[in-house]
DOVOVO-433367 format. One line per field, with one value per atom (N, C-alpha, C): x, y, z; residue in three letters; residue number from 1. Coordinates in steps of 0.001 Angstrom, whole numbers, plus 524288, in hexadecimal, padded with zeros to 5 digits. Example, Ala and Ser with C-alpha at 12.3 -4.5 7.8 and 13.67 -1.06 7.14 Angstrom:
<torvexs>
x	c(83386	8300C	83390	83232	83566	83264)
y	c(7E9C6	7EE6C	7F31C	7F736	7FBDC	8001E)
z	c(81E78	81E78	81E78	81BA8	81BE4	81EBE)
type	c(ala	ala	ala	ser	ser	ser)
seq	c(1	1	1	2	2	2)
</torvexs>
This chain:
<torvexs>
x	c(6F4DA	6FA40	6FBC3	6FACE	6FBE9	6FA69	6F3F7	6F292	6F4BA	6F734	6F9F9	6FE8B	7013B	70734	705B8	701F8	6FEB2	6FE4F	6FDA0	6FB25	6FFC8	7041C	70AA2	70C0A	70C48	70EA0	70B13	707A6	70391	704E1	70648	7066E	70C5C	70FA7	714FD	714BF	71114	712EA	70FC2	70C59	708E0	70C2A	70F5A	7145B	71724	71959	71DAE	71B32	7176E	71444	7127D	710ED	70FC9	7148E	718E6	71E22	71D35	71974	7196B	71A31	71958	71B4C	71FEA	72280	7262C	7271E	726C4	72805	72B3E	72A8C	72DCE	73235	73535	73857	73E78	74256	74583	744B6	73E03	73E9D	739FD	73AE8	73A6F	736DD	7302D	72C43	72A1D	72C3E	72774	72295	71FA5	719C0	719E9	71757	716B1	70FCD	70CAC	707AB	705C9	70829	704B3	70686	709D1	70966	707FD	707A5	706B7	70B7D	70FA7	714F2	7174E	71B0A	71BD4	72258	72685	72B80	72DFE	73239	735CD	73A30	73BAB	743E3	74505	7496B	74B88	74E32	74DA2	7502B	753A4	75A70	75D7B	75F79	76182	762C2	765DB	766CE	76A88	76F04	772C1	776C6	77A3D	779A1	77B0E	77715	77241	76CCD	76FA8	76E17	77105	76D38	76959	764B5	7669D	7671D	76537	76ADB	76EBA	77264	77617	779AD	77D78	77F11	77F91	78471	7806E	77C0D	77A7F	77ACA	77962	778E0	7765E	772AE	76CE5	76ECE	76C1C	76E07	76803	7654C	75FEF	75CC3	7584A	75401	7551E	7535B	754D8	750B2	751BE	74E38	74C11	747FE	74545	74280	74252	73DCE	74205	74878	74DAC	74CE9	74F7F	75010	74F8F	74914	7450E	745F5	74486	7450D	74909	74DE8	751FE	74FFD	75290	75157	75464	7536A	75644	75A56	75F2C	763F0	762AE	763DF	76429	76885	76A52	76EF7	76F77	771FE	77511	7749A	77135	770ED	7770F	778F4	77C93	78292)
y	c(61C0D	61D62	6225C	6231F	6285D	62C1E	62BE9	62F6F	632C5	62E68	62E4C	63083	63106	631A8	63738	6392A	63DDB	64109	63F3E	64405	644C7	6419E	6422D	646FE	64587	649BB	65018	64F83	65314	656A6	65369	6552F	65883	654AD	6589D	65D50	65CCC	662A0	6672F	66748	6678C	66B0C	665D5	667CB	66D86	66BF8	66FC9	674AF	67637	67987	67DC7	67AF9	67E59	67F1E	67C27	67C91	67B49	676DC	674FB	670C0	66D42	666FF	666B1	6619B	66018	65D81	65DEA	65B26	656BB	653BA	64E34	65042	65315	6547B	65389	64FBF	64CBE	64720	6463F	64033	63D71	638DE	633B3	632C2	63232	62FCC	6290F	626B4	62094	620DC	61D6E	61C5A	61883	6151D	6110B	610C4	60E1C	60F60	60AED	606A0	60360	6026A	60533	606A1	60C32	60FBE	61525	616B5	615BF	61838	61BBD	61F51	623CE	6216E	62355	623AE	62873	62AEB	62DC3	62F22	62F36	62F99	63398	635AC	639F2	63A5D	63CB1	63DE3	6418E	6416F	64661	6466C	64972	64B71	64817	64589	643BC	64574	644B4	64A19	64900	6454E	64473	6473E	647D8	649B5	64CC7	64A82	64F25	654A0	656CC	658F4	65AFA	65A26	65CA6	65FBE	659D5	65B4A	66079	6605A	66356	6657E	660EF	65FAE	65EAB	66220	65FAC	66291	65EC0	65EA2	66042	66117	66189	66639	66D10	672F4	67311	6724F	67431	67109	673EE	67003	66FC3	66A77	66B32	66D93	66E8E	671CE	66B20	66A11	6653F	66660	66B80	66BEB	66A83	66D58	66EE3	66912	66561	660C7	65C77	65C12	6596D	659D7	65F92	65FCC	65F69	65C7C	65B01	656C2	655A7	6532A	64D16	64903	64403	642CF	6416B	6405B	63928	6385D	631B5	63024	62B3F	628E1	624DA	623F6	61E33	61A4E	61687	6114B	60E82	60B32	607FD	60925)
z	c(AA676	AA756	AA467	A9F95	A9C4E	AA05E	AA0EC	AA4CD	AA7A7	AAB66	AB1FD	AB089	AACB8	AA9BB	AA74A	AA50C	AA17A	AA822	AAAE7	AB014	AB287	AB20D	AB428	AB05C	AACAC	AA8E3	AA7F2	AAAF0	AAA1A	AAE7C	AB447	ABA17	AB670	AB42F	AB45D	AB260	AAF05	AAA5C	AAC81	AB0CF	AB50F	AB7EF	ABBD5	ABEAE	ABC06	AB67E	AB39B	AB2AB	AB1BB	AAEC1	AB32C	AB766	ABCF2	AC13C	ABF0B	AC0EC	AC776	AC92A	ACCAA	ACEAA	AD2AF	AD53D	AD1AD	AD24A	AD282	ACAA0	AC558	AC2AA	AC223	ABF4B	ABE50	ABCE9	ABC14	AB72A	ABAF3	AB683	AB8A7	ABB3F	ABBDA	AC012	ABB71	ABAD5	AB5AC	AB9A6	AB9D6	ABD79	AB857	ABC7D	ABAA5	ABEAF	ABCD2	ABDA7	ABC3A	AC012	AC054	AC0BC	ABC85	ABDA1	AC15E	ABFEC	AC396	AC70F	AC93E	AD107	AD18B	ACE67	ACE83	AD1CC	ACFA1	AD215	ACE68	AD129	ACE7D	ACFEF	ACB29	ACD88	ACB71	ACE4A	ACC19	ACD5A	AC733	AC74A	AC703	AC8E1	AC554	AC08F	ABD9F	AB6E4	AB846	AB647	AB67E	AAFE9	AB047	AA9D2	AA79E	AA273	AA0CF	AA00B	AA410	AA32E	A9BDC	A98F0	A93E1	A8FB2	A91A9	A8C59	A88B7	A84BB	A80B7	A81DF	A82FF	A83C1	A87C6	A8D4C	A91DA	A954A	A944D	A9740	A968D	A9A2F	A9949	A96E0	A9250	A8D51	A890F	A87D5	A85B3	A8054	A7C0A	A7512	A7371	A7549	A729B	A755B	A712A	A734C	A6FE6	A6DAE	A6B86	A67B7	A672B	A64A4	A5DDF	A5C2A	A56DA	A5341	A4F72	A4C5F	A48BB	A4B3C	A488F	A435E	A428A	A3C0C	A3778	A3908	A3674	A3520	A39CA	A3944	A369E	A37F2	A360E	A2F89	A2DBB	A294D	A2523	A26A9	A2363	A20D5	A1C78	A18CF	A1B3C	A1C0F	A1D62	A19F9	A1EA6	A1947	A1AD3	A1510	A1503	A13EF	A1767	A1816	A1499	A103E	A0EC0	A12F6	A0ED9	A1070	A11C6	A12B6	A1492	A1573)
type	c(unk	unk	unk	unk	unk	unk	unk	unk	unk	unk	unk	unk	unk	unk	unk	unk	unk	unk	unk	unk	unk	unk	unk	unk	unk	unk	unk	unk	unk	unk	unk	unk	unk	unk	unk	unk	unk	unk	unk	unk	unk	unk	unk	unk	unk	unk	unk	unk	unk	unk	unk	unk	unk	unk	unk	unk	unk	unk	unk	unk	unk	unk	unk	unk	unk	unk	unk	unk	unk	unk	unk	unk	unk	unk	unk	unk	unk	unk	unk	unk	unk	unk	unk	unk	unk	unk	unk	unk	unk	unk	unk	unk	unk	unk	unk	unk	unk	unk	unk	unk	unk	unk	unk	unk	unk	unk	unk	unk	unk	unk	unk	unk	unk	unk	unk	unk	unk	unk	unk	unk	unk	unk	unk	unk	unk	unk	unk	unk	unk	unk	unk	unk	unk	unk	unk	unk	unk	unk	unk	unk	unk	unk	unk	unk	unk	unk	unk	unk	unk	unk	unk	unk	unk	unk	unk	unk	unk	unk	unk	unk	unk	unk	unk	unk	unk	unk	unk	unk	unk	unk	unk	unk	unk	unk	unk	unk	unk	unk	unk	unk	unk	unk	unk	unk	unk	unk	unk	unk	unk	unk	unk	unk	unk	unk	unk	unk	unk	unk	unk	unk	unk	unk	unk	unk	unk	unk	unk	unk	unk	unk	unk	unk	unk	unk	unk	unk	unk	unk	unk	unk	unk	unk	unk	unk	unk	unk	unk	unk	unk	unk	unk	unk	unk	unk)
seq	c(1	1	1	2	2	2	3	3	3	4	4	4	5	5	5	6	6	6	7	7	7	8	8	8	9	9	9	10	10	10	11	11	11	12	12	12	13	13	13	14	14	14	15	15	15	16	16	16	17	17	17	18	18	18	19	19	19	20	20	20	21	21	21	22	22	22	23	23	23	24	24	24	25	25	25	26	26	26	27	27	27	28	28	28	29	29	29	30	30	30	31	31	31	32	32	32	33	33	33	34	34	34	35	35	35	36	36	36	37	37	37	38	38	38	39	39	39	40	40	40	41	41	41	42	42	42	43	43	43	44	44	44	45	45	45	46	46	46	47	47	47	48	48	48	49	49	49	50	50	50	51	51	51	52	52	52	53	53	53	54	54	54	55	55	55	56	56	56	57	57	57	58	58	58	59	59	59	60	60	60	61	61	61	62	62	62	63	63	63	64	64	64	65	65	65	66	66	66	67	67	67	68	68	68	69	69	69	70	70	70	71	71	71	72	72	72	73	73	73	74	74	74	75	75	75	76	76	76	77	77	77	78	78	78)
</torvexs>
């Protein structure tokens, strides 16, 4: 099963890279192995994502070294 799932993801990036056939991108595929069935949905955007949408919060990447490296504040017990 990894396999069969490893040669899906292999065909896509395949697809993206040669900018040819059709990619998954937007449709949620199940597999079903033991009928060897394929299904697929479509995915549309969360129009709420803090990330993607419209309206969204998130404006850039955080500086994780800055971050990381603060010293931990500790909270009072009770």
């Amino acid at each position: 099963m990894p396999g069969q799932i490893g040669l899906i993801q292999a065909t896509e990036a395949i697809k993206l890279i040669l900018k040819k056939g059709k990619p998954l991108i937007g449709k949620f595929m199940i597999y079903n192995a033991m009928d060897l069935d394929f299904r697929l949905f479509p995915v549309g955007k969360n129009p709420s994502c803090p990330l993607c949408s419209e309206k969204s919060k998130i404006k850039g990447l955080v500086d994780y070294h800055e971050v990381c490296s603060r010293e931990a504040v500790s909270v009072p017990a009770g």
